[in-house]
C-alpha positions as CSV (number, residue, x, y, z in Angstrom):
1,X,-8.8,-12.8,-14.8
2,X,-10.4,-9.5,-13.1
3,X,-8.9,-6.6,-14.6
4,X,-8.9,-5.7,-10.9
5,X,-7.1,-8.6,-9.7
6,X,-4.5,-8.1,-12.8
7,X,-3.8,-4.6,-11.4
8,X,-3.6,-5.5,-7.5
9,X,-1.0,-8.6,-8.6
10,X,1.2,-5.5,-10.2
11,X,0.9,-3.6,-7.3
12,X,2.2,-6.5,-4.6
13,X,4.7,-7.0,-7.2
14,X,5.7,-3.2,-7.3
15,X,5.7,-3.0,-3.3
16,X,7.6,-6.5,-3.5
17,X,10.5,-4.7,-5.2
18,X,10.2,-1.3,-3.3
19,X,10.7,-3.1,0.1
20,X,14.1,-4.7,-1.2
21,X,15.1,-1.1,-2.5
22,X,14.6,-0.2,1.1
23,X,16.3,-2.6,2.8
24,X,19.3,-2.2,0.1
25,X,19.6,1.9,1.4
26,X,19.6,0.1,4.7
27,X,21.3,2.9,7.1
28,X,22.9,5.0,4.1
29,X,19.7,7.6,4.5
30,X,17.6,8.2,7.4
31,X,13.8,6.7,7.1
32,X,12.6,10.8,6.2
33,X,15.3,11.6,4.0
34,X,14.4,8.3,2.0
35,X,11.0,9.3,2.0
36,X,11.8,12.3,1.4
37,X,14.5,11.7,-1.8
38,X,12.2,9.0,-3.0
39,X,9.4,11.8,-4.6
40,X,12.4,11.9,-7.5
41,X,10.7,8.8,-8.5
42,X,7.7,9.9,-9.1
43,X,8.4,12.4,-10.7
44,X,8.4,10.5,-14.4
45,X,5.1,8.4,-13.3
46,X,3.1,11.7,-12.7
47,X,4.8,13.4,-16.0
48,X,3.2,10.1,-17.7
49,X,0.2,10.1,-16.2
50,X,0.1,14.4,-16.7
51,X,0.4,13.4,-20.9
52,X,-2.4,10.8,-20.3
53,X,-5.3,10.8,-22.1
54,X,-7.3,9.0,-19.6
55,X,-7.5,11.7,-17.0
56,X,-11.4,11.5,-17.1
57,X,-13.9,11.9,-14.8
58,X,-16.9,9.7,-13.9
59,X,-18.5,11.8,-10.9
60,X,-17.9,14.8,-9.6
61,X,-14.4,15.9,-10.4
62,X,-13.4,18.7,-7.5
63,X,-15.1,15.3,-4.6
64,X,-12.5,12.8,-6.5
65,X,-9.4,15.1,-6.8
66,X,-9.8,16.1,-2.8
67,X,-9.8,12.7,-1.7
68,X,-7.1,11.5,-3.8
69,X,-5.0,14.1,-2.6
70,X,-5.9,13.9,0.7
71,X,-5.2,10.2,1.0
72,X,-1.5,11.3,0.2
73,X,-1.5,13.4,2.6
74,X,-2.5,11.4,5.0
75,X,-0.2,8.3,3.2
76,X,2.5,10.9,3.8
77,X,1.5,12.0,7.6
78,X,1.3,8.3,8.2
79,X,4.9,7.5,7.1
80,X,6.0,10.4,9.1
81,X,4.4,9.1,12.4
82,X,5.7,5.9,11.3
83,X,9.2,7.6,11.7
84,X,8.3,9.1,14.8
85,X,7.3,5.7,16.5
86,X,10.6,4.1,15.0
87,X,12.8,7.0,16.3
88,X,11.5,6.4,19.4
89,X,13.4,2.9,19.9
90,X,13.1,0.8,22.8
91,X,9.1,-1.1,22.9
92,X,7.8,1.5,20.5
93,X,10.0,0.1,17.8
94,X,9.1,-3.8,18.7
95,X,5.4,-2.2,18.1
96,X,5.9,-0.6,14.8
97,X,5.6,-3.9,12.6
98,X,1.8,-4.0,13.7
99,X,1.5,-0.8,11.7
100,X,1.2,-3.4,8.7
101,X,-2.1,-4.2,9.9
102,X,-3.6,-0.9,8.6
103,X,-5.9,-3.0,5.9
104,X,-7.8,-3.8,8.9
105,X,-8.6,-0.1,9.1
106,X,-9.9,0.0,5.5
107,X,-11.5,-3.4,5.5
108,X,-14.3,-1.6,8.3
109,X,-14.5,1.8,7.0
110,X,-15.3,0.1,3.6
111,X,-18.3,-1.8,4.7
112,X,-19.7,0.6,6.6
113,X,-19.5,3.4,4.7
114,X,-19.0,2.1,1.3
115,X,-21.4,-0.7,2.0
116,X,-19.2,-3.1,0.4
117,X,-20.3,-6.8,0.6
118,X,-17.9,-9.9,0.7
119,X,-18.7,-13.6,-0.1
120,X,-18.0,-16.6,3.0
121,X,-15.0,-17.4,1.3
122,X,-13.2,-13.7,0.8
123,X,-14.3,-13.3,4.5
124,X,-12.1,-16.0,5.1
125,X,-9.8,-14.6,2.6
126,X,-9.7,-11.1,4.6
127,X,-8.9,-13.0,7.8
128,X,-6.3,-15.3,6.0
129,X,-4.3,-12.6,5.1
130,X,-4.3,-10.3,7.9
131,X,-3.1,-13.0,10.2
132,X,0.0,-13.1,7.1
133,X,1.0,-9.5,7.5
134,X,1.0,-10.6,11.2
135,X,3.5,-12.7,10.9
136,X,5.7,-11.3,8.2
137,X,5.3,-8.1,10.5
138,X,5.7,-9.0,13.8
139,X,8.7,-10.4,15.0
140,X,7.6,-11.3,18.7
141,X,4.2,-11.3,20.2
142,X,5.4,-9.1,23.1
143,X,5.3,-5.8,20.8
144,X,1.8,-6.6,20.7
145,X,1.1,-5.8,24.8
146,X,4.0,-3.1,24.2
147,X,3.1,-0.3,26.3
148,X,4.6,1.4,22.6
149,X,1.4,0.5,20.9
150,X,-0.2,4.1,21.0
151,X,2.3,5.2,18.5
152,X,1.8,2.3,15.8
153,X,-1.9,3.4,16.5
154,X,-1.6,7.1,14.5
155,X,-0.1,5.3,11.2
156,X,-2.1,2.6,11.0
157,X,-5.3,4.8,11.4
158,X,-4.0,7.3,8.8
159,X,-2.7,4.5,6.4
160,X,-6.2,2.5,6.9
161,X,-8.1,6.0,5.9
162,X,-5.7,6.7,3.0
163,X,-6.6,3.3,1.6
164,X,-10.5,4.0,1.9
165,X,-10.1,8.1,0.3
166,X,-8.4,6.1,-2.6
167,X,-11.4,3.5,-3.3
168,X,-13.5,6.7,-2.8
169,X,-11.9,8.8,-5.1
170,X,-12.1,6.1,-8.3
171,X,-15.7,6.8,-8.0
172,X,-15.5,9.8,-9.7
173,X,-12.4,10.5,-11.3
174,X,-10.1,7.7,-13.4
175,X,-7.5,5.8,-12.1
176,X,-4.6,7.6,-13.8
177,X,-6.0,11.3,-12.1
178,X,-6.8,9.8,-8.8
179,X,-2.8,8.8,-8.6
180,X,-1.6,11.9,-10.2
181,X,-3.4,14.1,-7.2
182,X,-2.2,11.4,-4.8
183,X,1.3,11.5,-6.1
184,X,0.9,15.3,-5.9
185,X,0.4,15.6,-2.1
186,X,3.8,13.9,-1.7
187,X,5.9,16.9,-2.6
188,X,4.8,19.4,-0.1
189,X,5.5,16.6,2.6
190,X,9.2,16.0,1.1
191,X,9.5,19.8,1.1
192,X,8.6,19.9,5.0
193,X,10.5,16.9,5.8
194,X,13.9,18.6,4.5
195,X,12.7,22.4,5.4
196,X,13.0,20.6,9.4
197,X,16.0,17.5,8.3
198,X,18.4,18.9,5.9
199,X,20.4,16.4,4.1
200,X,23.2,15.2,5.2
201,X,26.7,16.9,3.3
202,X,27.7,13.9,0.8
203,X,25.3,11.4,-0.4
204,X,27.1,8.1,-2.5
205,X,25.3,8.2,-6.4
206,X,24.5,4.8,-6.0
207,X,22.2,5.8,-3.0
208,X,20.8,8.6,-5.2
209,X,19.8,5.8,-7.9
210,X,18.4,3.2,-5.4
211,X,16.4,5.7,-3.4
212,X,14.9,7.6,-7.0
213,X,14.0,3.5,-8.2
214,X,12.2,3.4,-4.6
215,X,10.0,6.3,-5.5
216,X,9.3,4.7,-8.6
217,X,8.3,1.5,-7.7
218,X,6.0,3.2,-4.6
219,X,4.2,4.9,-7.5
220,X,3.8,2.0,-10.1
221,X,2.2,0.6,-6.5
222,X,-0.3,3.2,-6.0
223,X,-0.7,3.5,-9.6
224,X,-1.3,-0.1,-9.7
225,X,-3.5,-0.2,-6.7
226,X,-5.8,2.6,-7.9
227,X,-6.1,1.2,-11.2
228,X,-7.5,-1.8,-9.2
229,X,-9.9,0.6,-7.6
230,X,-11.2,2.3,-10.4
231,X,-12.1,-1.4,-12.3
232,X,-14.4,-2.3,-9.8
233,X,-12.1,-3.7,-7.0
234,X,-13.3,-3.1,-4.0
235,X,-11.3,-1.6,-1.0
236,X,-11.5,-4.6,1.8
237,X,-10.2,-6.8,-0.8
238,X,-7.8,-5.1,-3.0
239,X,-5.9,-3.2,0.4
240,X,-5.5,-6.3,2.0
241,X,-4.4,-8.2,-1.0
242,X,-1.7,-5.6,-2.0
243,X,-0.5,-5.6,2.0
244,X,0.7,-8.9,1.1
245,X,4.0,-8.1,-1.0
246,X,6.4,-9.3,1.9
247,X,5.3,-12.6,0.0
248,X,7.1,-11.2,-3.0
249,X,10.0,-9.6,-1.3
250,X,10.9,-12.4,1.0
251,X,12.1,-15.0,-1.7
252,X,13.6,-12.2,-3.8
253,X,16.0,-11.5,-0.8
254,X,16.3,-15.1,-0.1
255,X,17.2,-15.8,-3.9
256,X,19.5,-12.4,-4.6
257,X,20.1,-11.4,-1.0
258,X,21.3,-14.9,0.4
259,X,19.1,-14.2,3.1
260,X,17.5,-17.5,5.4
261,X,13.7,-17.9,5.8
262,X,12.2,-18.4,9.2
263,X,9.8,-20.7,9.6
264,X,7.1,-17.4,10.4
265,X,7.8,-16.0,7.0
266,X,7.2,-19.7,5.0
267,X,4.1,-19.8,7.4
268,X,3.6,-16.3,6.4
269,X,4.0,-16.9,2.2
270,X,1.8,-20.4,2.8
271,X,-0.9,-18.2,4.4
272,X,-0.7,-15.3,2.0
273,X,-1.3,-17.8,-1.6
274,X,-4.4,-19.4,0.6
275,X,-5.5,-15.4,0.6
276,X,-5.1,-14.7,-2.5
277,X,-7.0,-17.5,-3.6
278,X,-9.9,-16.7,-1.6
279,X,-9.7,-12.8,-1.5
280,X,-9.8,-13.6,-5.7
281,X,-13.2,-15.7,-5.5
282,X,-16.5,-14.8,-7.0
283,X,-19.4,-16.2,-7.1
284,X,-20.8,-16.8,-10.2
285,X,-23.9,-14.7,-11.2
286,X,-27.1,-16.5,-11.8
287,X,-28.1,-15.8,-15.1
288,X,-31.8,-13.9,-15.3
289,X,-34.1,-13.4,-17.4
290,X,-31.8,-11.0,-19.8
291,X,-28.9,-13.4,-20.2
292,X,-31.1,-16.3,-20.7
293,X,-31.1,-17.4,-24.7
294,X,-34.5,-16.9,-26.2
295,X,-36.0,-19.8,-27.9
């Protein structure tokens, strides 16, 4: 297996687990203050990763370390538009689940400017598994004509970006620096978040644990996902394969939660394993005249 494909499986698990944390806070924390409360979390990744002796550079350092940072910025910016758009209620919020189609964004940006190249068969793959965010997403196809759509529009641009800046910034810095910088960028947004939202006055400890082992599995994501990037995955396959953890998170709350599948999420989990398998596939290299054996 890929090394690449190793690391992106660990991320979709990570974000697997971190969407069940967030659906166990449920209403004790608004969306900000979870986002917010969740940079506790990272803190032991980045003091990990700050102690690592991998923090090495393979371009030029100052290019890498500004885009990794600025794709948390701009991971952060998109979570608070998110919040905006959901805060909004009425249409906007039916529209909001599209937001999961930011891959789409990346997918483009990465074969244009990165001049990326997939095979027939991840094409397919690429297709495949946007059509399964869709439908873990989107739980009616009016939200998609929602007049509400402009405001799912700002996240998933900023989220499809964020994914590109942290392809871009494996090309010249490790994977273990890229996430510390992008880990970084999250602590002047949580600062901003509670300078405007102050917390509310008594917060349960179990709401302290679950929302510090939500920060902590968003970073083993990232950490996971740019780890992917930096061993050669490339960014219109490894973003849309990681998208796919409601594939991981939907039997764990159907198993632990007692919740009941729909028949759009098993259509959703069927559709996502056909992805994987194609978004995985490689052609085989024809050997040439180095790797041939000499007589």
């Amino acid at each position: 297996m890929p090394r690449w494909l190793l690391w992106s499986f660990i991320a979709l698990l990570s974000w697997g687990v971190w969407a069940i944390l967030s659906k166990l806070i449920g209403d004790a924390l608004s969306a900000a203050h979870s986002q917010a409360l969740s940079t506790i979390g990272l803190v032991p990744v980045m003091i990990a990763l700050g102690f690592s002796r991998r923090l090495s550079t393979t371009g030029h350092r100052v290019r890498g370390t500004l885009c990794a940072f600025a794709a948390g910025v701009l991971g952060s910016a998109g979570n608070i538009a998110y919040y905006h758009a959901l805060n909004r209620g009425g249409k906007a919020a039916t529209v909001v689940p599209l937001t999961a189609l930011y891959p789409l964004v990346t997918i483009v940006l990465a074969v244009i400017l990165l001049k990326e190249k997939l095979n027939r068969i991840q094409i397919v793959g690429v297709l495949v598994s946007l059509t399964a965010i869709y439908l873990f997403n989107v739980s009616s196809a009016e939200g998609l004509l929602s007049s509400g759509l402009a405001y799912a529009l700002v996240p998933i641009a900023f989220w499809g970006v964020a994914g590109l800046l942290q392809k871009a910034c494996t090309n010249h810095i490790s994977g273990e620096l890229s996430t510390l910088w992008f880990l970084s960028a999250f602590i002047p947004v949580a600062v901003l978040i509670l300078w405007r939202e102050p917390l509310p006055p008594q917060i349960p400890p179990k709401v302290w644990l679950l929302v510090s082992v939500l920060g902590l599995f968003l970073a083993l994501g990232n950490f996971a996902l740019l780890a992917a990037c930096a061993s050669a995955g490339k960014a219109s396959i490894v973003i849309p394969l990681t998208a796919l953890y409601p594939a991981v998170s939907v039997p764990i709350a159907i198993l632990f939660l007692g919740e009941k599948i729909t028949t759009r999420e098993m259509a959703g989990i069927a559709l996502a394993l056909l992805s994987v398998a194609a978004l995985s596939y490689e052609r085989p290299v024809a050997p040439g005249p180095s790797t041939l054996q000499q007589p």
